[in-house]
Every structure is written in C-alpha cells, then in structure tokens.
C-alpha positions in Angstrom: 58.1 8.3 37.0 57.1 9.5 40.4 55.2 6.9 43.2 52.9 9.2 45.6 54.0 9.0 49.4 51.4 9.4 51.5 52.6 8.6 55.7 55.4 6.2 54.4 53.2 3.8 52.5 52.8 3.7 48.4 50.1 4.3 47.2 48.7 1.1 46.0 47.4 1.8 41.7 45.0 -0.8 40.2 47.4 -3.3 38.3 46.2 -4.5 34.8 45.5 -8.1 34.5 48.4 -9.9 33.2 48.2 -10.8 29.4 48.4 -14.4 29.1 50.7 -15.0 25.7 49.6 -17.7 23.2 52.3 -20.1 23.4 52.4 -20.1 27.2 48.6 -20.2 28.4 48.3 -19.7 31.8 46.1 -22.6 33.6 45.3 -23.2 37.4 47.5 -25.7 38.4 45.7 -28.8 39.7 46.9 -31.3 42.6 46.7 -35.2 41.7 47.1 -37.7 43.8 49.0 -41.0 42.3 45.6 -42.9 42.8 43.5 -40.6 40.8 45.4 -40.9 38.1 45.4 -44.8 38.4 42.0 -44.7 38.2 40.8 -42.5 36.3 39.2 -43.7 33.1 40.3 -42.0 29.4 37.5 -40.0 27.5 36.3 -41.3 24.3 37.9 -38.5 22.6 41.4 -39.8 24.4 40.7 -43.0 23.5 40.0 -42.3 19.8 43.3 -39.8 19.5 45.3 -43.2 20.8 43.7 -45.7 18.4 44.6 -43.5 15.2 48.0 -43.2 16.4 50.2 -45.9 14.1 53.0 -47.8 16.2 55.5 -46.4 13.8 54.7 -42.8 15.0 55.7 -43.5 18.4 58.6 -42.8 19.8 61.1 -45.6 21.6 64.5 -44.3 21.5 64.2 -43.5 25.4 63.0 -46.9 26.6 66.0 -48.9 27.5 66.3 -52.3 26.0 65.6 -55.4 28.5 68.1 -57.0 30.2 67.7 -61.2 29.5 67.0 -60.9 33.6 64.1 -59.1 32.7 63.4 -61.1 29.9 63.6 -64.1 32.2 61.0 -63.0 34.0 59.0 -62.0 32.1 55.3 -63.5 32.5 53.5 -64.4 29.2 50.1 -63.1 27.9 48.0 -66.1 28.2 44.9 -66.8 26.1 41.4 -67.3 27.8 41.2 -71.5 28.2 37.9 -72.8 30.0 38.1 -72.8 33.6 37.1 -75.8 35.8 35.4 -75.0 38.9 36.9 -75.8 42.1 36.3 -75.7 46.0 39.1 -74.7 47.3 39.4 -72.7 51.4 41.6 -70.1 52.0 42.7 -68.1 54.3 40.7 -65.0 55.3 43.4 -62.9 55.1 44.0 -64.0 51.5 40.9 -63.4 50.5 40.5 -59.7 52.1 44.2 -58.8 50.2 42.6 -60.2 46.7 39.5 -58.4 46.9 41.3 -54.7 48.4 43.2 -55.4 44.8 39.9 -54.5 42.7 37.6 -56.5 41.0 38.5 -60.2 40.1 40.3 -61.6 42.7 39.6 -65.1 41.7 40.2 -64.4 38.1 43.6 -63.3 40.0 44.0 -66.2 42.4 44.3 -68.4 39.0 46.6 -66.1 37.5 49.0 -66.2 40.6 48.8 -70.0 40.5 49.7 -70.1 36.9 52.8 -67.8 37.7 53.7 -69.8 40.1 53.2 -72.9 38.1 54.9 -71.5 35.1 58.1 -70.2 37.4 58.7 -74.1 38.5 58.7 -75.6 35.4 60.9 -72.6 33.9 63.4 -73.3 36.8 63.6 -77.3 36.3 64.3 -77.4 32.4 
C-alpha cells in the first residue's frame, strides 16, 4: 500500500468514523465535581430500580466489619419526640456555620446537643 508524497507532507485521506462495538459504547466523558454529586437528586426511575432491589441481593463481602471503636461511637437513630420550644442566644458565628450546612440548622443544633448529651452519659456508666 502506497501513501502519495506531495512536497514532503502525506497526503491527508478522509478517515471513516470509528465503529463504536456493542459491549464497549463510546460516551463523552463528563467532568463532576464532588458537590454535584452530593447534591444531585436520584430520578424516579433511580429511585424505583433501588426500592425493588431486596437486601439479600446486595453485595457485602467488601465492607469491612466495624471495629467495637467504631461501634462505640456510633450515634443512634433517634425517633421523632415532641420538641419544647426554647429561647436560647448564640453566637453569630454559630448560627452562620449551621445555616451554610443546608436546611435545618436548628433541627441540627438539637441533634448536636443530643450527641453531646448522649457522649457524657456513655462516658460516666
């Protein structure tokens, strides 16, 4: 097979588009930042595929097992309990790093307090 010289250059032939195979489509490759991920919210159709997958399908064998440090540490799922209103002042400061945390930063200034709270009385029995 010959390539035409013409003043020291190849000639340049029309290439054929690639042929993408069937196993191995070829995409555009997209660049995510860590925060759009974070935030981004799953479609219905996400949503749906996850509830209809059963717990026994899933696969664990690569999540380590907790240490009892971890396990020590762990924080609780608490269930919703009424709420009694209270005046309290804070800090400015405070207030500007709850609220730059996302919505609920006084359902969060409970939750800290109850972390707190629940840390003491783990550490005195």
């Amino acid at each position: 097979m010959s390539t035409a010289v013409t003043s020291g250059k190849r000639s340049k032939s029309k290439k054929s588009p690639k042929k993408s195979s069937a196993s191995y489509p070829h995409e555009e490759l997209i660049r995510v930042r860590a925060e759009d991920i974070k935030d981004r919210k799953p479609s219905r159709r996400e949503i749906e595929r996850f509830r209809r997958i059963k717990d026994s399908d899933i696969d664990y064998s690569d999540i380590p097992p907790m240490t009892d440090e971890q396990l020590a540490r762990m924080i609780s799922f608490r269930e919703f309990r009424k709420r009694m209103p209270v005046s309290v002042r804070v800090d400015p400061r405070v207030i500007e790093w709850l609220k730059a945390k996302g919505p609920g930063h006084l359902t969060r200034i409970n939750d800290i307090l109850l972390n707190l709270m629940e840390a003491e009385q783990r550490t005195k029995r």
